[in-house]
C-alpha positions in Angstrom: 12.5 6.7 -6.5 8.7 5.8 -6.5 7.1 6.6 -9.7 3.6 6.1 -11.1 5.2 3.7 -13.9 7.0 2.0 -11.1 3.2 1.8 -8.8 1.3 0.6 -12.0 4.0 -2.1 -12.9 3.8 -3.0 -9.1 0.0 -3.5 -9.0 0.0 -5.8 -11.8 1.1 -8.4 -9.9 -1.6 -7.6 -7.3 -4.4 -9.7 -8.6 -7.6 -7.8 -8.9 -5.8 -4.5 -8.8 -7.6 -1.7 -11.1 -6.3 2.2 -12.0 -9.2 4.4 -11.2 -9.3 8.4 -10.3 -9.2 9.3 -7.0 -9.3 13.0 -5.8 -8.6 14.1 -9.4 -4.8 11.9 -9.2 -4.3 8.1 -9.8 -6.1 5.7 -7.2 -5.2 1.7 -7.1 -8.5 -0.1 -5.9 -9.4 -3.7 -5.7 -13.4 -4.8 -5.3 -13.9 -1.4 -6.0 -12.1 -0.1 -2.9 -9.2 2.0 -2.5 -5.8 0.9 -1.0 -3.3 3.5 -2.5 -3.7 7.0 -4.6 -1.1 9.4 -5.1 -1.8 12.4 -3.4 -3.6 15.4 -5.2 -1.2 18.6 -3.6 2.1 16.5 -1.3 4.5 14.8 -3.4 4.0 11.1 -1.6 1.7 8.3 -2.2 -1.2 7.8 0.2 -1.6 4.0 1.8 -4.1 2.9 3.6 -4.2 0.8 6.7 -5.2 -1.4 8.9 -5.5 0.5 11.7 -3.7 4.2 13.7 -1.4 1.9 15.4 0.2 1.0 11.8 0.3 4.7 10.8 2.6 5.2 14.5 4.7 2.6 13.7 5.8 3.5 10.6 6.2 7.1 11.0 8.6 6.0 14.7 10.3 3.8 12.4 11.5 6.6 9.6 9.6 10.0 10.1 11.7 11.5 7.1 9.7 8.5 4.4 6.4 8.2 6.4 4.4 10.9 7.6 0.6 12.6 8.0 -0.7 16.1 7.0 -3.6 17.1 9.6 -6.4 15.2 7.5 -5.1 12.1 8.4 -4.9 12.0 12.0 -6.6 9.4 13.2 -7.3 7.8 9.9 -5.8 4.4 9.1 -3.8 6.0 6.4 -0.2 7.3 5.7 1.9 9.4 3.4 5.2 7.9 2.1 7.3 10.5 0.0 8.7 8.7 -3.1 12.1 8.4 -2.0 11.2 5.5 -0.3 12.8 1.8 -1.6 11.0 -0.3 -4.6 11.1 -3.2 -2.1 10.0 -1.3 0.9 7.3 0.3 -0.8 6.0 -2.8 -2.4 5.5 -4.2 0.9 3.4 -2.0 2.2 1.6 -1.4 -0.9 1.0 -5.0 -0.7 0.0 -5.1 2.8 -2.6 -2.2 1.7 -3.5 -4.7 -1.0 -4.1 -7.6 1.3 -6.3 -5.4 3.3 -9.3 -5.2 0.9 -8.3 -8.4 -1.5 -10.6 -11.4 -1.9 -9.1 -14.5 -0.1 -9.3 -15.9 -3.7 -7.3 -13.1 -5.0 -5.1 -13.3 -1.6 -4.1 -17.3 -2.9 -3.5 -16.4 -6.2 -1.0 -13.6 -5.6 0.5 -16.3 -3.0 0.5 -19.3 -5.6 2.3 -17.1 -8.5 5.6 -16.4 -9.1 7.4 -13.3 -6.4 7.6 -9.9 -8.1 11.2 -8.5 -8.5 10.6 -6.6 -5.6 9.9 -9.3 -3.2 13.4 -10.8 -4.0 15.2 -8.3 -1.7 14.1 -9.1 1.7 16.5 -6.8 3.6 14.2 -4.4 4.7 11.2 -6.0 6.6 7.6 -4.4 6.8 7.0 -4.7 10.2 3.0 -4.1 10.7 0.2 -5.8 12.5 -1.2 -8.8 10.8 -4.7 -8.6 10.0 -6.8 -11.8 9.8 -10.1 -10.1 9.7 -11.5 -11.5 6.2 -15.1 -11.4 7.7 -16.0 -8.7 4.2 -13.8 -10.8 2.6 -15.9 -13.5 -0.2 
């Protein structure tokens, strides 16, 4: 089970990673933008993405973890209910992460020692890659 303890132990190893409000709940922002909040009235954790095409593979791939309420159609963003894997989720939170990380934030998560929950690679994120760091400094 996802908890905010569990998130804000997760984030510390996401360099750059901050706790800031967001919609009145707990928001997770690096460079001063937003990658993950929990959600102000469904009991899930709201990721953003890359892109739509993220948001439809996920929920194909487990409709009963991932899902969207009607605000979020069509927005690169996704609601995972808590039940979800510490692993799991820290792979997507990280992918969220990697999304609006400084390259030189990006190389130090990559140069220091895996988090706990990168140990268990059973369960693989499988999402587009992203390589555009063009906001990226």
């Amino acid at each position: 089970m996802i908890t905010l303890t569990i998130i804000r132990e997760m984030i510390k190893h996401l360099p750059g990673s901050i706790e800031e409000s967001s919609y009145g709940t707990p928001g997770f922002k690096v460079r001063k933008k937003l990658f993950a909040r929990l959600h102000q009235k469904e009991d899930a954790i709201v990721i953003l993405l890359n892109t739509v095409r993220e948001q439809q593979q996920l929920i194909t791939s487990d409709p009963m973890t991932y899902y969207i309420t009607a605000h979020y159609s069509g927005a690169a963003a996704i609601l995972v209910r808590p039940t979800l894997a510490e692993d799991e989720f820290f792979q997507i939170l990280q992918h969220a992460w990697r999304r609006v990380a400084s390259k030189q934030d990006v190389e130090t998560y990559e140069t220091q020692s895996a988090p706990k929950w990168v140990a268990d690679s059973r369960h693989k994120l499988r999402l587009e890659k992203s390589d555009d760091r063009t906001h990226r400094k």
